[in-house]
N, C-alpha and C positions, 0 to 999 in steps of 0.2 A: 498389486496387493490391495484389498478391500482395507477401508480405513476403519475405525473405532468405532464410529455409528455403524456404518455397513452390519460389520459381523457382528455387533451387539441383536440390531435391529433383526438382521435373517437367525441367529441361534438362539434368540433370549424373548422371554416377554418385558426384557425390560422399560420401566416407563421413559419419555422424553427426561423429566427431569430428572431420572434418575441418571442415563445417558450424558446430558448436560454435565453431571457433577464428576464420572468417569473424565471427560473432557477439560476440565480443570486442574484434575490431579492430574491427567497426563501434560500437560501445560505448566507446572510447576515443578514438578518430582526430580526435576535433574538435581536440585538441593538437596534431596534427602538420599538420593542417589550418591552423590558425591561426597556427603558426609557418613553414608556409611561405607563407601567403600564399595561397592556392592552394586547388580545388578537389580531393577526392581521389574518384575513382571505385573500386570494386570492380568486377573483370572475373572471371568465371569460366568455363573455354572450354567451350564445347558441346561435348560429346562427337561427334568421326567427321564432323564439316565443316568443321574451321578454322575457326570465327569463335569471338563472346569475348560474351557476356550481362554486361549492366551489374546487380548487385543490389543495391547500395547507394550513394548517395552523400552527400557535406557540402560543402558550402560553408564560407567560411572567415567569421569576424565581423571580423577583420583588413584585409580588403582585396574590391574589387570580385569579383563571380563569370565563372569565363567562362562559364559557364551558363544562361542566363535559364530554361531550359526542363527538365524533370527527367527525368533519363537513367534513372530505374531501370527495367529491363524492355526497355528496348531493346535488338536481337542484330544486332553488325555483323562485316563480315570483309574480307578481301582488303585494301586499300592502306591503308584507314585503320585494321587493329590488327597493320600490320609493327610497329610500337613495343611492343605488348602481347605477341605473339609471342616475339620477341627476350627479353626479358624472362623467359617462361615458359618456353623451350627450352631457354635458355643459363643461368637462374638468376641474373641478374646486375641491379644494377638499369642503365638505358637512358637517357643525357642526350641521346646524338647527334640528328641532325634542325634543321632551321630550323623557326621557329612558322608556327603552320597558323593558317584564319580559321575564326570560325565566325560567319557574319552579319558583323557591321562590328566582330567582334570578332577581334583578334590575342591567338593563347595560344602559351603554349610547353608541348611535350608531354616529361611524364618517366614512365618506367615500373615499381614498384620488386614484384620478385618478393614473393612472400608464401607463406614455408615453416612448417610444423609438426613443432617437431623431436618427435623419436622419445622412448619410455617413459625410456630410458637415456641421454640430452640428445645425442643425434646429432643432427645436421642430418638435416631429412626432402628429402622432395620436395617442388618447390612446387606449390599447389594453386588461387593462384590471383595474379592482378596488379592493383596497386593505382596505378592513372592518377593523375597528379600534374600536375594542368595549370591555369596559371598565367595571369591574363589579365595583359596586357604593355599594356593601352592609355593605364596610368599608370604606364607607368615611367621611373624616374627615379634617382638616386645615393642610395642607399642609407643610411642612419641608424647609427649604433652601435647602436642598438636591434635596425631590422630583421637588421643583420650577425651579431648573436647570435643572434637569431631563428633566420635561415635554416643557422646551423653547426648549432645544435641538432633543428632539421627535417631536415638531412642524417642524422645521427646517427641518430637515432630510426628514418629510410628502413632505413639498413642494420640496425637490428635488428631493425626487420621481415621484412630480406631473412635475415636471419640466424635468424630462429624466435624471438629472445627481447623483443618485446613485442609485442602490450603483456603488463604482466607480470599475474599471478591476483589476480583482484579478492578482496578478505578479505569474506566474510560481513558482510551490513549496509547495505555502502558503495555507492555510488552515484557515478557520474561528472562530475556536476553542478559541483562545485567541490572545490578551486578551480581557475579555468581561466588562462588565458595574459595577457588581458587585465586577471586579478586584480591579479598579480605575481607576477614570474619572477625567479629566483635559479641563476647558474652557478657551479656549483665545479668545482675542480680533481681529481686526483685526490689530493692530500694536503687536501680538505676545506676549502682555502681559498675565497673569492670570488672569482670572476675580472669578473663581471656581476651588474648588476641592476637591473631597469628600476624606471622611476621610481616605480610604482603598489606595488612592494616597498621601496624605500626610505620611503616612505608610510608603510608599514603597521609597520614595525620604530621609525618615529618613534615611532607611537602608543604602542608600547611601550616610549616609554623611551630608544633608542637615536639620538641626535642625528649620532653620527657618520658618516662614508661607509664604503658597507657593504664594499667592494672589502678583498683583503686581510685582512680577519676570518676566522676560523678559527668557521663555522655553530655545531659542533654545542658549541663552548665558549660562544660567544655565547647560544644560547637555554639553556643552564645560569647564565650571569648573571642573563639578564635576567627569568627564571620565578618570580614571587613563591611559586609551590609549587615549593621541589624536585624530588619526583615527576613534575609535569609539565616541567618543564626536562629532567630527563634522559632522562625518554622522547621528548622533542622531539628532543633530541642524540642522544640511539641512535641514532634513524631515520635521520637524516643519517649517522651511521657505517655504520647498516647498507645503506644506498645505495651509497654509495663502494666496499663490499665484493660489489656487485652485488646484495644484494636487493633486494623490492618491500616494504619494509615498510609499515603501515598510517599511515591519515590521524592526525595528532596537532595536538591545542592547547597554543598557550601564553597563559597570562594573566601579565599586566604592567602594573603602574599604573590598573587598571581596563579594561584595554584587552585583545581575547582577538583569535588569529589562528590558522587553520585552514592547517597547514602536509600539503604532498604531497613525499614528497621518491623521485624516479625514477635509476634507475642507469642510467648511459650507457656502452655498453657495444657499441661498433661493434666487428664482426670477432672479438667474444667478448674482444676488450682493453677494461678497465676504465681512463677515462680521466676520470670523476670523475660528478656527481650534476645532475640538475636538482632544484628544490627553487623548488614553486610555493607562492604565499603568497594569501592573503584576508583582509582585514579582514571579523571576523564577531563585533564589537562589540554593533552593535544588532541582528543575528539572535539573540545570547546573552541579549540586556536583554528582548526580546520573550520570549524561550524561558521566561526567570524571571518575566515577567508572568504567561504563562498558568501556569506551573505555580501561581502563586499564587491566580492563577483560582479556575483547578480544584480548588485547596485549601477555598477557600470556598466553592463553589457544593458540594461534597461534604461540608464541616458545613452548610452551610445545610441540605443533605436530611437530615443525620443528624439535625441539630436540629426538622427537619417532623416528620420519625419518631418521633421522641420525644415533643414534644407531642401525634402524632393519639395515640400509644398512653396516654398521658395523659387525652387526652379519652375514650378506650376505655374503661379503669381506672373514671374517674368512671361513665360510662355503667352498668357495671356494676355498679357498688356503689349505684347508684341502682336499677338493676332489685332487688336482691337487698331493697330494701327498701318496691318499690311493693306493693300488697294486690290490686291487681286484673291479673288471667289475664292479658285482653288487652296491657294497658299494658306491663307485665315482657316479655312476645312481642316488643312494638314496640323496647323499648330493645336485647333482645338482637338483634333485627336490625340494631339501627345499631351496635349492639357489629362484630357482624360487616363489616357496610361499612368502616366508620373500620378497621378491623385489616387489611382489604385492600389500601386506598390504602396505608398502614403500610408494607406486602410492597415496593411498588415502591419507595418513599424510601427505604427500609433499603437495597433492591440498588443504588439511584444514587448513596446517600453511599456503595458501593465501589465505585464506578465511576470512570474518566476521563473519562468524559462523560458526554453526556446518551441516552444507550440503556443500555436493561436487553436479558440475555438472559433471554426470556420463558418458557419452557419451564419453569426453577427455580420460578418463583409459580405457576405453574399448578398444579403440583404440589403446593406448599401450600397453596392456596387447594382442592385438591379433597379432599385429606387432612382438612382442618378442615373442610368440607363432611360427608363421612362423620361425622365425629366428634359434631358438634353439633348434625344435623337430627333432628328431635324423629319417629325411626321407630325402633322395637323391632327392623326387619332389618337385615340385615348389606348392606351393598349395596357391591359393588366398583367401584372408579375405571380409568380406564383412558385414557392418550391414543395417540393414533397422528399420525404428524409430529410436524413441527416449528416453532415461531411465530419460531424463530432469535432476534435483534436487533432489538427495536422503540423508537424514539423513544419518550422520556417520555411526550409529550402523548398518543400513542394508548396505550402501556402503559397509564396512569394508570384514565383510561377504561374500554379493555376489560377489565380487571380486574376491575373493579365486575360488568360487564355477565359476566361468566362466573361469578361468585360469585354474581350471585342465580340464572344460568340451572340451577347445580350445585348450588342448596339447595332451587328449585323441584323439579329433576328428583327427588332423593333424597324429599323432603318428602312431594309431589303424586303422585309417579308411580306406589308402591306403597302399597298399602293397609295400613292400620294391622290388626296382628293381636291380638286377641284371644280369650277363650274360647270364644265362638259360631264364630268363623270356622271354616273347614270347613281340616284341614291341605295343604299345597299337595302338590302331585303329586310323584311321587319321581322323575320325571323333566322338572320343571318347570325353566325354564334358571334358572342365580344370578340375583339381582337386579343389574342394573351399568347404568355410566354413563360413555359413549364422547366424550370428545372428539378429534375427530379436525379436521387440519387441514393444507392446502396455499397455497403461493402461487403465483397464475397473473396475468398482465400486469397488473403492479403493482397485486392485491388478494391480499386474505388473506380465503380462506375456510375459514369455520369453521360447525364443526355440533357442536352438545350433545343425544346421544340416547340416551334409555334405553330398555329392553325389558321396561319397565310398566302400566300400563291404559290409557295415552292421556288425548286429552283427550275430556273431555265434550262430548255431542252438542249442548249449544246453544250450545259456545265460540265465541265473537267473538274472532277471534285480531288483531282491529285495535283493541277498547277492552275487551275483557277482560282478566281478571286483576286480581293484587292491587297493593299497593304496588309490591313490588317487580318485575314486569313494565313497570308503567307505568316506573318507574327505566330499566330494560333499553329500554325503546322512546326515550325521551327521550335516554338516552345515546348509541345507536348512530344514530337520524338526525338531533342535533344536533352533539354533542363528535368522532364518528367518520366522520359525512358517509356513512355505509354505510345498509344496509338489512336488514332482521330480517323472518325467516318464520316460525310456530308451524305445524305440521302433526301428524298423526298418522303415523308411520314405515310403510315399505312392511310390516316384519315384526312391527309393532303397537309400543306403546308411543310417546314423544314425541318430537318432532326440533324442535333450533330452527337454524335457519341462517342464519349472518350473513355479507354483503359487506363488507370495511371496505375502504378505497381507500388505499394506501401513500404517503405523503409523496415526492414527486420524491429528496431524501437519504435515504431510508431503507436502511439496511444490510442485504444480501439475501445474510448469512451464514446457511446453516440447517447444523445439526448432524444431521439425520436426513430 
């Protein structure tokens, strides 16, 4: 299904910002949705044949739909959008009409214009109509709940029809909650209570306030009852700044252990300010969860500080034992595992600062091939060099490949050029630097990767399935058991070594790349 740009974009001349404001009220409207009861369609008219394209719809979570079937995309005309018509021609919103059926279902049809006012707050033109239709097949006498409901659903209509909501989302926020069936709060325009359904009296219990909320004066009340000052009066701002017709931003209060995610909206028919909705959420144990994980996260981030530390520990010893074994080879072996154990190191140190369990892998690569240079036992200078990006990799393959690119980067430097000394013949003055390319992409969920130098190659009797040394057999073990991938040793088309590895990306793996 084409989204809201799409079909605006192929059946309309609509402009971007007109577009944009489409995209807001569909982003908001489940409010008004919900308080009326009611299903809300978006109509935008086709250009140059009278009819009206459906691009968006909601259903209400308050009451049955008259919908079964989903309107978005459908383009109708003639008797059935005189309502929609009316509406867009005359700018007004449209009650008149007896309800129409649709199948064994009886709805009533409302029409409410949808204007965007101008850079200087003029009323624009309208740009499109938002169908307001109501299935009638339960209806019945009306609640003090729904009667608030639906005054506040009218409201809301004319400021739609009026250009001023819904109102600018603040950076961050989300429309999520809190919703109608949280808890709803009406004030007056002197910031009194005039309503508030039951699931808000609720939630102002938990905080404390036993009384009934009617009659309270909001923005004093969350300055009592805010065990932080600070958050009390920002809570109360808000509500003043509502009354005064802004959109202020989502605000908490805590009280007695108990936290409540307050939305406080300006009502504001015909551009008169006539007082505030102010929806409410108990979000208690969303908070208690929030402080679990952040504790989490706290431990599982010394735990890796504390890995870190002990491998570099076992590294420390490793080496102070090499520095004092008497034979060639042995010293060789420990400084290799010096090397391993300081690798894994790289990863733990970048997870205990992390919030989770991915490192961006690019930073160790980088020091792993710098430290590579530095300590392969070759008299040249040999350059490192990567191309791409390894972006964000889960722990479990970081850990892994990390090894597996640290011996493939000590082999390349180590094996790949020849050691010089005074018989050697001096190299060509137009012989390319010695260097060592890791390059790398991701394509349907693998990461491929290739470590290749422009050195002597490998040797003509290599076995690139059980040759090599230690640490090859390492690199072959790791990548087709811990990475589930696949590893090729070859000689490069323009000479010297290439190794290429398949790894296969975990289903959650984060497919942020920075280059």
């Amino acid at each position: 299904m084409s989204t809201l740009r799409d079909l605006a974009e192929e059946h309309t001349t609509l402009r971007p910002a007109d577009i944009d404001h489409l995209h807001r009220i569909a982003g908001d409207w489940q409010l008004l949705s919900d308080l009326s009861f009611a299903d809300l369609l978006l109509w935008v008219p086709v250009d140059g044949d009278g009819t009206f394209l459906c691009v968006a719809q909601v259903r209400p979570t308050t009451a049955p739909t008259a919908y079964l079937d989903d309107q978005v995309g459908r383009i109708v005309g003639g008797p059935e959008v005189a309502h929609l018509e009316v509406a867009h021609r005359q700018g007004r919103i449209w009650r008149e009409g007896d309800p129409v059926w649709y199948g064994d279902v009886p709805a009533r049809h409302e029409a409410i214009p949808v204007r965007l006012r101008t850079g200087d707050g003029e009323s624009g033109q309208v740009i499109a109509v938002v169908g307001r239709d109501t299935n009638l097949s339960t209806a019945r006498t009306p609640s003090q709940l729904e009667l608030n409901y639906l005054t506040t659903a009218d409201d809301l209509a004319q400021m739609i029809a009026d250009g001023t909501f819904p109102p600018p989302r603040h950076p961050g926020e989300t429309t999520s909650a809190p919703r109608v069936g949280d808890g709803l709060v009406r004030l007056d325009a002197n910031g009194k209570v005039t309503y508030a359904s039951p699931n808000a009296q609720s939630a102002y219990r938990r905080l404390g306030f036993a009384s009934h909320l009617v009659g309270e004066d909001l923005a004093k009340l969350h300055r009592r009852l805010a065990g932080d000052p600070l958050e009390g009066t920002d809570a109360g701002n808000a509500v003043l700044a509502a009354l005064r017709g802004e959109a202020p931003p989502r605000r908490e209060v805590d009280a007695r252990g108990a936290t409540m995610l307050t939305r406080a909206l300006p009502l504001m028919p015909a551009g008169v300010p006539i007082g505030a909705l102010v929806l409410v959420r108990d979000i208690t144990e969303v908070r208690r969860r929030d402080r679990a994980l952040i504790t989490k996260d706290a431990t599982i981030r010394e735990i890796h500080h504390r890995v870190k530390n002990n491998l570099q520990t076992v590294a420390a010893l490793l080496r102070l034992q090499a520095r004092r074994v008497a034979m060639p080879e042995a010293r060789v072996a420990l400084e290799e595992s010096v090397r391993r154990v300081a690798s894994i190191a790289l990863v733990h140190e970048t997870l205990s600062m992390s919030s989770d369990e991915a490192v961006e892998f690019d930073g160790i690569v980088d020091r792993v091939a710098s430290a590579a240079t530095e300590v392969a036992a070759t008299e040249l200078t040999v350059g490192m060099r990567r191309t791409g990006s390894f972006g964000v990799l889960p722990a479990e393959i970081a850990t892994s490949l990390v090894m597996v690119l640290n011996e493939l980067l000590l082999n390349a430097v180590e094996h790949g050029f020849p050691a010089v000394d005074e018989e050697s013949e001096p190299a060509p003055a137009d012989a390319p630097r010695p260097e060592v390319v890791v390059s790398v992409h991701r394509h349907r969920k693998q990461l491929h990767v290739s470590v290749a130098d422009n050195g002597r190659g490998l040797p003509g009797q290599f076995d690139a399935e059980r040759g090599g040394n230690l640490g090859l057999q390492i690199v072959r073990a790791l990548v087709t058991g811990e990475l589930r991938g696949t590893i090729e040793l070859r000689n490069g088309a323009a000479g010297g070594t290439e190794a290429v590895l398949v790894v296969p990306l975990a289903r959650g793996t984060t497919d942020r790349l920075s280059g």
